[in-house]
N, C-alpha and C positions, 0 to 999 in steps of 0.2 A: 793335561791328560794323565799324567803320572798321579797326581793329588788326587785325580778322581778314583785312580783304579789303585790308590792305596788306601783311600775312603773305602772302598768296594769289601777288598782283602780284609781289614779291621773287623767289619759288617759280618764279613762269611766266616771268620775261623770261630766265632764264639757258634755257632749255629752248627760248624762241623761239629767242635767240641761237646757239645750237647747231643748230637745225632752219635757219638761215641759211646759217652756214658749212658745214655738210655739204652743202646746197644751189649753196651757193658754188663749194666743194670738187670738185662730182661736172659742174659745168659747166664750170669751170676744165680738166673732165679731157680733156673732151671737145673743146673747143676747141682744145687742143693735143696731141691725139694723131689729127689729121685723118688721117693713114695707117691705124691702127689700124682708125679708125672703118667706111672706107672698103674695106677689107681684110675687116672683119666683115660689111658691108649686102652685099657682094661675096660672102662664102660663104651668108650668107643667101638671097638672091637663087638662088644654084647648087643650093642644097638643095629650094628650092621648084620650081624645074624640073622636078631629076629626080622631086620626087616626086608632082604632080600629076595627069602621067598613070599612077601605079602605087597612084592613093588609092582607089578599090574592091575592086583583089586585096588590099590590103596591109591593109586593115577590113577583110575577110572572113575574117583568117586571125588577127586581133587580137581582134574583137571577141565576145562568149560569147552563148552563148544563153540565154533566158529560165530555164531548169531548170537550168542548170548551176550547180555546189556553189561557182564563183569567185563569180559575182553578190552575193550580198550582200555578199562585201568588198569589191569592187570600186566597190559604194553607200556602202558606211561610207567609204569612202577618200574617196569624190568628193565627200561631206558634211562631212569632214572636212579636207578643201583647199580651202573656199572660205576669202572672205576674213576672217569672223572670228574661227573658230576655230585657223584656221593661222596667220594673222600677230597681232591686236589681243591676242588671249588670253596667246601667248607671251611678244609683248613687253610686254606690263602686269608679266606676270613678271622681265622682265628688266631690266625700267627701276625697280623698284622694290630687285633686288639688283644694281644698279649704283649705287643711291643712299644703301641701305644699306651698301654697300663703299666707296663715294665713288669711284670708279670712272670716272674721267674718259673712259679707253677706253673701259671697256662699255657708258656712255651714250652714244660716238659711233658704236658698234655698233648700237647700240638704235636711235637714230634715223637711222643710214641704211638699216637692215632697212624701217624703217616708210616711208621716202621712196622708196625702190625699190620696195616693194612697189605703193605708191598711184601710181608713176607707172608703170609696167608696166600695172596695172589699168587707168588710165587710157587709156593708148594702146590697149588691146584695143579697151578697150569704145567709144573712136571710130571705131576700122578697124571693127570687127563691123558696126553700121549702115551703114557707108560699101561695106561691098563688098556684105554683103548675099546669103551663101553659105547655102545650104538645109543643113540637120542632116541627116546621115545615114538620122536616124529619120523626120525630117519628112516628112508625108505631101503635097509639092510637090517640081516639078520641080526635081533636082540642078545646081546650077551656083549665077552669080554672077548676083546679081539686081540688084546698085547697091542705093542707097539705100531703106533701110527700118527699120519699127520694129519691125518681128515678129520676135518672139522665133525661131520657127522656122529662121528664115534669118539668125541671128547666129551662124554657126557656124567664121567665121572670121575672123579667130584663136582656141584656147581662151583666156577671160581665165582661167578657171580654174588652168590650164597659167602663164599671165602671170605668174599674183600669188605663183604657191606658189615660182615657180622667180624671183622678183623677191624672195619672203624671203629665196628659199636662197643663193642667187648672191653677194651683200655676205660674205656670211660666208665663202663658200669662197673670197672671193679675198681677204680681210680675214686669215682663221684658217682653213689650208684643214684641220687636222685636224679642226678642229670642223664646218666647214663642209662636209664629204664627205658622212656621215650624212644631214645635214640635203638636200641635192642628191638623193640617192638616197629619200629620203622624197617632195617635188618632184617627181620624174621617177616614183614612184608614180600620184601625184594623175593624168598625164598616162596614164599608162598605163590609167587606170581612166576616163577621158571617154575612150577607146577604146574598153575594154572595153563598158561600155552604150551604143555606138553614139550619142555624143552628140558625136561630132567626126570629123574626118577627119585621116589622119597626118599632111599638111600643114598642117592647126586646130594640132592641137598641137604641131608643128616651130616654128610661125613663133610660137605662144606663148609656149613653151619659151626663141625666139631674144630675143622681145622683153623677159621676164626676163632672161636672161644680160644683156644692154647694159645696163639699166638698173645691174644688179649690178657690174658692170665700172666704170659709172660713180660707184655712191657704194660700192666698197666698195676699189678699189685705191686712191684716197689715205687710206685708212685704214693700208693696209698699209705705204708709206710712213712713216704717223706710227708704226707701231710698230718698222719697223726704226732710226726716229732716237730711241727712245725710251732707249735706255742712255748712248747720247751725253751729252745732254740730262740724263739723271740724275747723271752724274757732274761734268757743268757748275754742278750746283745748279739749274737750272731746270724748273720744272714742264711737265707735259705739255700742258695750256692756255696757258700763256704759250709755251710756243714754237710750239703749233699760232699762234696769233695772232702771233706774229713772221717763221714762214716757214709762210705755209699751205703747203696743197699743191698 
């Protein structure tokens, strides 16, 4: 019993370790790319202006009706973007042929997909309560209501929108050929909390925005370590040893 659960321990501290530095990593990014940052909450900000007063025409013309032949994919979709089918499911996948590959990259992929995605979520699901935006569908008056715990009036931001586009995000800027696909599958999910009239286009603009940063955050020093990774190989040093010698 003890053998097994010192096998276990072994197993997990390098997986914390990693869940550290990529944490490390995606805060490091952010702290020194304050132009960047400020540049993005700045378009953010711009996008939500313009589309506030245009969020009734612009659901009207989005979202389907009851009978129509889109609706159940549009339900499969939006059942299919929440958080554990679209993120936990894949990356169980990918963390396990990252380990069978031995795969130093694709386990740092691995878990900043999973660290984006849970802080994206995150941040939804504190704005949601904190503004307290009435759902389209909800049968209460439209607007910001402040602080609440009704589900009804958690309509802004989508977390839905957050988490899929908080997967997809690390990769498109990590591996953007891979990472395209994956954005445009993301930018589905969002499409389809329109479609059933469970968000408004600014819900899922500013979801959508608050995936991309997070993705920005743990997925461009990823991409860093890949472009110093031939370097590094013909130095003779591995791809862990020099992440831990010059992070990012």
């Amino acid at each position: 019993m003890k053998a097994a659960s010192s096998s276990e321990t072994r197993q997990l501290t390098p997986l914390l370790q990693l869940v550290r530095e990529c944490s490390v990593d995606a805060f490091r990014w952010i702290r020194s790319r304050a132009t960047v940052v400020l540049l993005f909450l700045g378009f953010f900000g711009v996008g939500l202006i313009y589309l506030f007063p245009q969020d009734s025409v612009l659901l009207e013309e989005l979202r389907v009706s009851k009978t129509s032949e889109i609706k159940p994919a549009a339900k499969f979709i939006s059942e299919a973007g929440d958080f554990v089918p679209f993120t936990l499911l894949p990356l169980s996948l990918l963390f396990g042929m990252a380990t069978i590959l031995k795969s130093d990259r694709m386990r740092r992929v691995t878990v900043a997909v999973l660290l984006a995605s849970i802080f994206a979520g995150l941040t939804a699901n504190v704005l949601r309560p904190t503004f307290g935006r009435a759902r389209p569908d909800s049968k209460v008056e439209q607007g910001f209501h402040g602080p609440t715990m009704s589900a009804r009036k958690h309509g802004f931001p989508s977390a839905h929108t957050s988490t899929a586009m908080g997967t997809a995000a690390p990769v498109l800027f990590a591996s953007p050929v891979v990472g395209v696909p994956l954005a445009v599958v993301a930018g589905s999910v969002g499409w389809s909390r329109l479609a059933l009239n469970r968000h408004h286009p600014a819900d899922v603009y500013a979801g959508a925005m608050i995936g991309i940063f997070w993705g920005m955050a743990f997925g461009l020093p990823l991409r860093r370590c890949r472009m110093k990774a031939p370097k590094t190989r013909a130095l003779g040093i591995s791809e862990a040893e020099d992440h831990r010698l010059h992070p990012a």
